[in-house]
KEZATI-963798 format. One record per residue: residue in three letters; chain; y, z negated, x negated of N, C-alpha, C in turn. Coordinates in nm, 4 decimals. Each point is the difference from the previous one (the first is absolute). Layout:
<atoms>
<atom residuo="ala" cadena="A" n_y="Y" n_z="Z" n_x="X" ca_y="Y" ca_z="Z" ca_x="X" c_y="Y" c_z="Z" c_x="X"/>
...
</atoms>
This chain:
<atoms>
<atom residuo="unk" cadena="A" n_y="-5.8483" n_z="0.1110" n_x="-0.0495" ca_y="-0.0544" ca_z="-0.1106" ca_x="0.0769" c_y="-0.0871" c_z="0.0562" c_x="0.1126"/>
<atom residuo="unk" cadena="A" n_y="-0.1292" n_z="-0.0822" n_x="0.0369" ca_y="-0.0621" ca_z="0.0298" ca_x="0.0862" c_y="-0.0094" c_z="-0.0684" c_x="0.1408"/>
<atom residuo="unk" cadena="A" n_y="-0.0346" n_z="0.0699" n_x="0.0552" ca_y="0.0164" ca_z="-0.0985" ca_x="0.1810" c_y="-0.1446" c_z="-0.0831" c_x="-0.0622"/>
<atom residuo="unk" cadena="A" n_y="0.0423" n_z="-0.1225" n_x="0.1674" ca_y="-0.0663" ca_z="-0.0861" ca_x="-0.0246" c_y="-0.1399" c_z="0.0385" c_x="0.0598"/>
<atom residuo="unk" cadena="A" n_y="-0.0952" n_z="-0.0653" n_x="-0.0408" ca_y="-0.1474" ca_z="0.0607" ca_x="0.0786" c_y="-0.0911" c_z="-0.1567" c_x="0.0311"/>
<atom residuo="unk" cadena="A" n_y="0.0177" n_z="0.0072" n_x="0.0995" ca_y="-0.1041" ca_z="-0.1524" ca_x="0.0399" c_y="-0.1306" c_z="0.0489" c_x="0.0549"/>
<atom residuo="unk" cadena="A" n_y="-0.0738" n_z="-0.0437" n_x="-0.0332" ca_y="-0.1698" ca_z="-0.0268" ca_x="0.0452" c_y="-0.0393" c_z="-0.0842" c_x="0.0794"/>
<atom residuo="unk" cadena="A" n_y="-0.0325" n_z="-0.0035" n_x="0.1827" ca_y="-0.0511" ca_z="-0.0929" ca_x="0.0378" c_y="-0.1440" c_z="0.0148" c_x="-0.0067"/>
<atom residuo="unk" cadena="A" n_y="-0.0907" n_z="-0.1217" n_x="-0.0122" ca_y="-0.1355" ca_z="-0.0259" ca_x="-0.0403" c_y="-0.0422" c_z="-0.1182" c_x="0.0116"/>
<atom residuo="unk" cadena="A" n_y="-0.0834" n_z="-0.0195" n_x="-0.0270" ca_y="-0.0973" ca_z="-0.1079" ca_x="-0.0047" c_y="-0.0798" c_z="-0.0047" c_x="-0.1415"/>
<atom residuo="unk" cadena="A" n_y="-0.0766" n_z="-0.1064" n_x="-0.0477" ca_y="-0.0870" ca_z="-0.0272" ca_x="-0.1024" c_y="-0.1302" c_z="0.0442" c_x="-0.0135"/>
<atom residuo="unk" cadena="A" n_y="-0.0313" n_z="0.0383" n_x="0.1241" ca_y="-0.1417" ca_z="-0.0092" ca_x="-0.0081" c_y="-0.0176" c_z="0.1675" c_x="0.0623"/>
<atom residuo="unk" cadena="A" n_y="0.0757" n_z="0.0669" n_x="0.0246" ca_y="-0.0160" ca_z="0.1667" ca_x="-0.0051" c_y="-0.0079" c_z="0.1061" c_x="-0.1226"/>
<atom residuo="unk" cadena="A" n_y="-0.0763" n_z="0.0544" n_x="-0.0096" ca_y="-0.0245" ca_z="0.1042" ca_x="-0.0939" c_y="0.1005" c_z="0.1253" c_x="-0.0020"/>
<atom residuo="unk" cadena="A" n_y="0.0213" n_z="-0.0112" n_x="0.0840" ca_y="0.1119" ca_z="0.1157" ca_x="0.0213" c_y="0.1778" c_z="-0.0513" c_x="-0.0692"/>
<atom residuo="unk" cadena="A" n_y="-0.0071" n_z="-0.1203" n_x="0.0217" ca_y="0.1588" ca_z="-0.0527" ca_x="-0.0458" c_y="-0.0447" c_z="-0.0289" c_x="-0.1395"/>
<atom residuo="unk" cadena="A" n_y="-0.1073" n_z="-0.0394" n_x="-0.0755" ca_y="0.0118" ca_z="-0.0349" ca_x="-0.1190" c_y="-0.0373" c_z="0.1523" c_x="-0.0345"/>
<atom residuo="unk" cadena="A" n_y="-0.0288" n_z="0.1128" n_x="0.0334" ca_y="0.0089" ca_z="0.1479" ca_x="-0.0492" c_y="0.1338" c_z="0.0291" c_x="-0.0200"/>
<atom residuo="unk" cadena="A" n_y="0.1239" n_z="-0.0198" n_x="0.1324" ca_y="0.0966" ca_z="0.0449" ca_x="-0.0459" c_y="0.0876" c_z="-0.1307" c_x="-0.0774"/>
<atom residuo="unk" cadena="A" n_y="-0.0328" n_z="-0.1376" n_x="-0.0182" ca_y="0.0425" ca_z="-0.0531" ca_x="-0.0763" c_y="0.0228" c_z="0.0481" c_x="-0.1346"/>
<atom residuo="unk" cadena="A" n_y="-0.1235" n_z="0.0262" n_x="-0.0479" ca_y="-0.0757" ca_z="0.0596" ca_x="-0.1404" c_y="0.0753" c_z="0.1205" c_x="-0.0307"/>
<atom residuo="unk" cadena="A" n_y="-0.0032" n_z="0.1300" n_x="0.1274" ca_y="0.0824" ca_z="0.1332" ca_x="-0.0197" c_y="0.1707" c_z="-0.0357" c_x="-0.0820"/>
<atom residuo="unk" cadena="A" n_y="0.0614" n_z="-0.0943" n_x="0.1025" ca_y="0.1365" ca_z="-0.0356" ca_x="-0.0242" c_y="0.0015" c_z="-0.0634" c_x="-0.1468"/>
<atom residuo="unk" cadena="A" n_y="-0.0856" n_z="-0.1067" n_x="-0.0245" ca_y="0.0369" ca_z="-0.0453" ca_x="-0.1283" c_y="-0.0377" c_z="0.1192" c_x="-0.1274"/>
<atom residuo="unk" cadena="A" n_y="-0.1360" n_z="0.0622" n_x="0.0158" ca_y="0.0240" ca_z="0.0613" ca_x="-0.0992" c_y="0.1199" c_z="0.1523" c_x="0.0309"/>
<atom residuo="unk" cadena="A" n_y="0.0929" n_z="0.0161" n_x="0.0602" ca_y="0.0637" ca_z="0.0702" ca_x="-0.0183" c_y="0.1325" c_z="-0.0706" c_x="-0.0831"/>
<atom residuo="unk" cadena="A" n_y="0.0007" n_z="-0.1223" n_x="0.0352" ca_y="0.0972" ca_z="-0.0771" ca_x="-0.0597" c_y="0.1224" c_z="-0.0211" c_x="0.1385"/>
<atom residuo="unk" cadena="A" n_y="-0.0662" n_z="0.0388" n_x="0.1439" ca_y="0.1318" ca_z="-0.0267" ca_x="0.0912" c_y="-0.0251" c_z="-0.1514" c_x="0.0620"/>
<atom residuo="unk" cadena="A" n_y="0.1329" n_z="-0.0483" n_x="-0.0287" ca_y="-0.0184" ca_z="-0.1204" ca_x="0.0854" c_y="0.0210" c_z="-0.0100" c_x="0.1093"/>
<atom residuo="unk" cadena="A" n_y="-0.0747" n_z="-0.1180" n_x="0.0770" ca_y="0.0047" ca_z="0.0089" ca_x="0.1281" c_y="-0.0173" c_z="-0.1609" c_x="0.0663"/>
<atom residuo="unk" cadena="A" n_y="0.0446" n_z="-0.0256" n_x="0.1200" ca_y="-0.0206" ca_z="-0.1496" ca_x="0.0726" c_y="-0.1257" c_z="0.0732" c_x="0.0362"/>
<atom residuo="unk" cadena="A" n_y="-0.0695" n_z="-0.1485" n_x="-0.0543" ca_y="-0.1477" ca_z="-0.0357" ca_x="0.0903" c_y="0.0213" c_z="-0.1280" c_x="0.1081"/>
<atom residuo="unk" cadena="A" n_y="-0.0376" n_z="0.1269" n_x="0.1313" ca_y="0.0360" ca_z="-0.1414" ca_x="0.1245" c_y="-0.1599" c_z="0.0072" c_x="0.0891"/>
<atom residuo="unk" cadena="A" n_y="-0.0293" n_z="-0.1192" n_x="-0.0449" ca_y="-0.1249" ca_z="-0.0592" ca_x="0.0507" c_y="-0.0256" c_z="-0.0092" c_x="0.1297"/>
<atom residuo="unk" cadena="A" n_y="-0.0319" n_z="0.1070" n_x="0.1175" ca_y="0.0326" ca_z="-0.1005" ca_x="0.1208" c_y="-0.0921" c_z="-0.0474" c_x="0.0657"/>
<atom residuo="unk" cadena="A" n_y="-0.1099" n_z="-0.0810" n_x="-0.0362" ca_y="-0.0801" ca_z="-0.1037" ca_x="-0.0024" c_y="0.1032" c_z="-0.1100" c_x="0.0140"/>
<atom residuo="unk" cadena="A" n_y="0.1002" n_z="0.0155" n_x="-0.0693" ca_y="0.0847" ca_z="-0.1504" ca_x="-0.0186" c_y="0.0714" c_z="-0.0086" c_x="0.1600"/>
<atom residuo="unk" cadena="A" n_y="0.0164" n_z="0.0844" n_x="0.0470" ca_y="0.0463" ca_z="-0.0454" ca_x="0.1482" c_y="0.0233" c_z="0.1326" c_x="0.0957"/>
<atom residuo="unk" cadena="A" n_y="-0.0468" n_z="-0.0478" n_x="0.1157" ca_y="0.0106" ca_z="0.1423" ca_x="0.0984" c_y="0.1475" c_z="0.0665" c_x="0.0246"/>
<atom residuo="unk" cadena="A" n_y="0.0867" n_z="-0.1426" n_x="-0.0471" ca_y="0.1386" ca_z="0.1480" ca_x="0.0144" c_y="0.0037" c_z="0.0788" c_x="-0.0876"/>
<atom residuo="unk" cadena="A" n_y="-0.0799" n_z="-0.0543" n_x="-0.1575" ca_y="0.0030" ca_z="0.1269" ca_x="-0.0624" c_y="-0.0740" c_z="0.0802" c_x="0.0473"/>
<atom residuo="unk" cadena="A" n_y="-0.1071" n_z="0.0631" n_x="0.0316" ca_y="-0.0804" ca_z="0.0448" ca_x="0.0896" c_y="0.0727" c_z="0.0820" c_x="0.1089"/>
<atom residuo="unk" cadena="A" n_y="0.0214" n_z="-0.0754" n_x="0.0645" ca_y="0.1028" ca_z="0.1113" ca_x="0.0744" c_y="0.1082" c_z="0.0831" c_x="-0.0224"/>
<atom residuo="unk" cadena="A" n_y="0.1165" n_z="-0.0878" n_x="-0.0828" ca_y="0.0616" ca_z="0.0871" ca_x="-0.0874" c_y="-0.0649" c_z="0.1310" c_x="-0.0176"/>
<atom residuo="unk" cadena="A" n_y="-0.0645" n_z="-0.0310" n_x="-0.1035" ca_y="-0.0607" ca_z="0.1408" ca_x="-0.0122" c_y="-0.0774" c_z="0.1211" c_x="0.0887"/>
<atom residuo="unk" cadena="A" n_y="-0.0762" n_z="-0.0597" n_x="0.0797" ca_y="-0.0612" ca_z="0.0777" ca_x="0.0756" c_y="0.1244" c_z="0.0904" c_x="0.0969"/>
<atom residuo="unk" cadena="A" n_y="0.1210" n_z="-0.0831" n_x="-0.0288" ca_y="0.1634" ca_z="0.0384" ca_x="0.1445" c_y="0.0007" c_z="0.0967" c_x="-0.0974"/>
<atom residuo="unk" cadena="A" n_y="0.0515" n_z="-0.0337" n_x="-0.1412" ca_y="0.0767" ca_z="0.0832" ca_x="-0.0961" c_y="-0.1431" c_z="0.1503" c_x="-0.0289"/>
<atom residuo="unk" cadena="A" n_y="-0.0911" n_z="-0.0076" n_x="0.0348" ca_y="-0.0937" ca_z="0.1344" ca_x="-0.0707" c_y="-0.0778" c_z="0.0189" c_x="0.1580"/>
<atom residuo="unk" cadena="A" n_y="0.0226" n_z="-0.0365" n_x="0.0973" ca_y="-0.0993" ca_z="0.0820" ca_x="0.0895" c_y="-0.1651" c_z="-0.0259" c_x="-0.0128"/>
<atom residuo="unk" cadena="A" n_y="-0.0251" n_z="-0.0520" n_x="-0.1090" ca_y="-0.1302" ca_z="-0.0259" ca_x="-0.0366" c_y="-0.0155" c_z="-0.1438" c_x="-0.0231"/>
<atom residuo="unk" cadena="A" n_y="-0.1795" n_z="-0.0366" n_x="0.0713" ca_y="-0.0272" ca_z="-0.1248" ca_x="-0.0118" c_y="-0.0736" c_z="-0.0428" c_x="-0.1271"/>
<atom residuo="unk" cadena="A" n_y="-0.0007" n_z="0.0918" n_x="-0.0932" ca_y="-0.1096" ca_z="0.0221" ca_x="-0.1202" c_y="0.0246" c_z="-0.0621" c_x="-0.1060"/>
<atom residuo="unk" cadena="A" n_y="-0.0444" n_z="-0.0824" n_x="-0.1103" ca_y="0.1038" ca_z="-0.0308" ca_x="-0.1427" c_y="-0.1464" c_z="0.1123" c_x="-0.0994"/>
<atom residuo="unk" cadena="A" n_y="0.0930" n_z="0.0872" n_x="-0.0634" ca_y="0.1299" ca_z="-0.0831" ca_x="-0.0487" c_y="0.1220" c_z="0.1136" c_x="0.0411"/>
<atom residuo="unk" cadena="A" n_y="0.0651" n_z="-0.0543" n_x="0.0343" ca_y="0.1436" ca_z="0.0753" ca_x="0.0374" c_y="0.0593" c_z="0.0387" c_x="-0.0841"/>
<atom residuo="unk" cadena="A" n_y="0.0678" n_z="0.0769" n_x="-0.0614" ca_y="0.0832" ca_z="0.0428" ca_x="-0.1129" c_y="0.1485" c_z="0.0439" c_x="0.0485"/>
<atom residuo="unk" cadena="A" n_y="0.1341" n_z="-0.0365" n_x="-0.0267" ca_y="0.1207" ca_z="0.0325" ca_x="0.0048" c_y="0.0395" c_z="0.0306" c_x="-0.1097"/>
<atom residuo="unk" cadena="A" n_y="0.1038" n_z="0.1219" n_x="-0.0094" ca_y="0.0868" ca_z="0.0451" ca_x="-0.1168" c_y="0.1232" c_z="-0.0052" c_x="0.0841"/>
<atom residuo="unk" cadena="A" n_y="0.0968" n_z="-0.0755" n_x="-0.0725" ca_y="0.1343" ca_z="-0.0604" ca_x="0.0603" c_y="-0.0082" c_z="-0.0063" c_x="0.1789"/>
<atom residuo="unk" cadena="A" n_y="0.0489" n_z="0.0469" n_x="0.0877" ca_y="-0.0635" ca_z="-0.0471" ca_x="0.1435" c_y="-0.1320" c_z="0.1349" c_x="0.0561"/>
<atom residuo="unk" cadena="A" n_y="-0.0069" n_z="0.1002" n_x="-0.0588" ca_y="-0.1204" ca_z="0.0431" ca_x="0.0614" c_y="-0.1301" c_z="-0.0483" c_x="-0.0255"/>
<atom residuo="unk" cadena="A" n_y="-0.0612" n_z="-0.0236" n_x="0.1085" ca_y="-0.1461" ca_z="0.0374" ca_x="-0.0086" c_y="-0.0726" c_z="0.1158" c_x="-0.0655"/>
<atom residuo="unk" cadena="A" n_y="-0.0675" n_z="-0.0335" n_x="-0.0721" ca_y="-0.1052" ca_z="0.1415" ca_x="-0.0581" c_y="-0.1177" c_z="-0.0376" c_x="0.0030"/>
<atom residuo="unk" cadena="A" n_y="-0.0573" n_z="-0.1165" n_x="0.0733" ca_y="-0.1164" ca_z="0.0139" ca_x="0.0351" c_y="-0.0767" c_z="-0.1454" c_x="-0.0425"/>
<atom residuo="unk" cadena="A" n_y="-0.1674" n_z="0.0547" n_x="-0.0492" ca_y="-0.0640" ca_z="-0.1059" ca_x="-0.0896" c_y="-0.0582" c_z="0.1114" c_x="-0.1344"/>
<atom residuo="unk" cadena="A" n_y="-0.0746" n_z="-0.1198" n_x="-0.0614" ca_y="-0.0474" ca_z="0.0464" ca_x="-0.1289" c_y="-0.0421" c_z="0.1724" c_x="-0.0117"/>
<atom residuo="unk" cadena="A" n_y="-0.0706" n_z="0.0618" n_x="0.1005" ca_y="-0.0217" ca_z="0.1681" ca_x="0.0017" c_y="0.1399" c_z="0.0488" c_x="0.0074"/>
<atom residuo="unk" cadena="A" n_y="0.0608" n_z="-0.0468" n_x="0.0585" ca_y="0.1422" ca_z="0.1033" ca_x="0.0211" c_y="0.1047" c_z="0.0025" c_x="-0.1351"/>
<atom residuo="unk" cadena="A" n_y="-0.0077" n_z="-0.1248" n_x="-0.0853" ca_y="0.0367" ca_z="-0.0607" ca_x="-0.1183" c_y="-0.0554" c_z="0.0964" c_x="-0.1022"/>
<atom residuo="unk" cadena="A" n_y="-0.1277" n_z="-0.0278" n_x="0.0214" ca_y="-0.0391" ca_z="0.0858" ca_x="-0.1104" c_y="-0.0180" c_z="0.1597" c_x="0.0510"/>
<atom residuo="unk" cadena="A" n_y="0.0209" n_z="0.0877" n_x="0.0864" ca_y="0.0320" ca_z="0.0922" ca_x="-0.0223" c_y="0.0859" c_z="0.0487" c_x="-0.0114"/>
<atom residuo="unk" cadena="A" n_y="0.0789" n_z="-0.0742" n_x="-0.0066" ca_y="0.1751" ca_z="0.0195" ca_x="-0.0248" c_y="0.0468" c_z="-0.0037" c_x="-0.1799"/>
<atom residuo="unk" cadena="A" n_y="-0.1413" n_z="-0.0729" n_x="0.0135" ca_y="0.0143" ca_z="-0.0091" ca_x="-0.1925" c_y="-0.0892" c_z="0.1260" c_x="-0.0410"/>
<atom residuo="unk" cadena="A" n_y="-0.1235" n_z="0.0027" n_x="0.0369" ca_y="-0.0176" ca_z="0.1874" ca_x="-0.0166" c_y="0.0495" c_z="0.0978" c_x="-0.0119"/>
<atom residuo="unk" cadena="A" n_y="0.0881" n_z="-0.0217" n_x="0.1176" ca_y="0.0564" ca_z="0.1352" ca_x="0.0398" c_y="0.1689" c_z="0.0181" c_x="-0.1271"/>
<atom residuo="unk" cadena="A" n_y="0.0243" n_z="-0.0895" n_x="-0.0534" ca_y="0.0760" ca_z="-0.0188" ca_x="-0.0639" c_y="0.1773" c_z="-0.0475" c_x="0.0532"/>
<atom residuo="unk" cadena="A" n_y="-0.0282" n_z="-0.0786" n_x="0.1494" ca_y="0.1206" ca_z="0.0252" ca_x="0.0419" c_y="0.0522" c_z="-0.1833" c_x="0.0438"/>
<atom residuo="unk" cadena="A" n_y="-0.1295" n_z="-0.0853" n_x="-0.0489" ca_y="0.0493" ca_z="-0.1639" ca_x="-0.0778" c_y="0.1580" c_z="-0.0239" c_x="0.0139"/>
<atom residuo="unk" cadena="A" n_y="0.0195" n_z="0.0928" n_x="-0.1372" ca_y="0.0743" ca_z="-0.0760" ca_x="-0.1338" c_y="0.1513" c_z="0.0856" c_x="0.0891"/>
<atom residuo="unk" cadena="A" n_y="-0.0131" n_z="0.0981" n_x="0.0671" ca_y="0.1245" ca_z="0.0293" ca_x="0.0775" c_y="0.0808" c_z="-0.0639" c_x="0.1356"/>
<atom residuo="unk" cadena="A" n_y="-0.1466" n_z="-0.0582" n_x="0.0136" ca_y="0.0436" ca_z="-0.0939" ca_x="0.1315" c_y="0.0540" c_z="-0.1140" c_x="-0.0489"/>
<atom residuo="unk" cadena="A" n_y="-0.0262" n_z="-0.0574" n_x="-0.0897" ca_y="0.0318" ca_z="-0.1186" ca_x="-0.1195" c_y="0.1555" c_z="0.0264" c_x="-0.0308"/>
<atom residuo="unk" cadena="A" n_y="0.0116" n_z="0.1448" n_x="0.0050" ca_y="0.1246" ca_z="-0.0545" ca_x="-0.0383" c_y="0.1601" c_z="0.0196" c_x="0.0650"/>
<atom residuo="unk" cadena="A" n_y="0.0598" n_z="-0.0485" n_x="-0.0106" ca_y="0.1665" ca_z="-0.0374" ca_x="0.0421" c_y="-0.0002" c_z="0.1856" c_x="0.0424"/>
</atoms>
């Protein structure tokens, strides 16, 4: 089993539908949390990552960043270890 990994983002960023796209074609699932839909989500996130940026990326409660930090983590080959239990 894998930890959970949520994505905060928005619709209209290039950067969240990059790591949208990364995650699905790896096959990891993940919550997509919109926070357009309301500033506590918004804040939430910005409390929980230090950063005001979407798209935010969590693997179970850490922060690892946005879409560059995502995908060099998938480069570097070290993803699928953080992924897991």
């Amino acid at each position: 089993m894998s930890k959970a990994v949520k994505l905060y983002g928005n619709a209209t960023c290039p950067y969240c539908g990059a790591a949208r796209m990364l995650l699905t074609k790896k096959g990891i699932e993940f919550e997509d949390i919109a926070v357009s839909k309301g500033t506590d989500l918004y804040e939430k996130m910005a409390e929980a990552s230090g950063r005001r940026t979407v798209p935010q990326i969590f693997i179970g409660e850490e922060s690892i960043g946005g879409f560059d930090d995502l995908y060099e983590l998938d480069q570097r080959g070290e993803l699928d270890a953080k992924l897991a239990d």
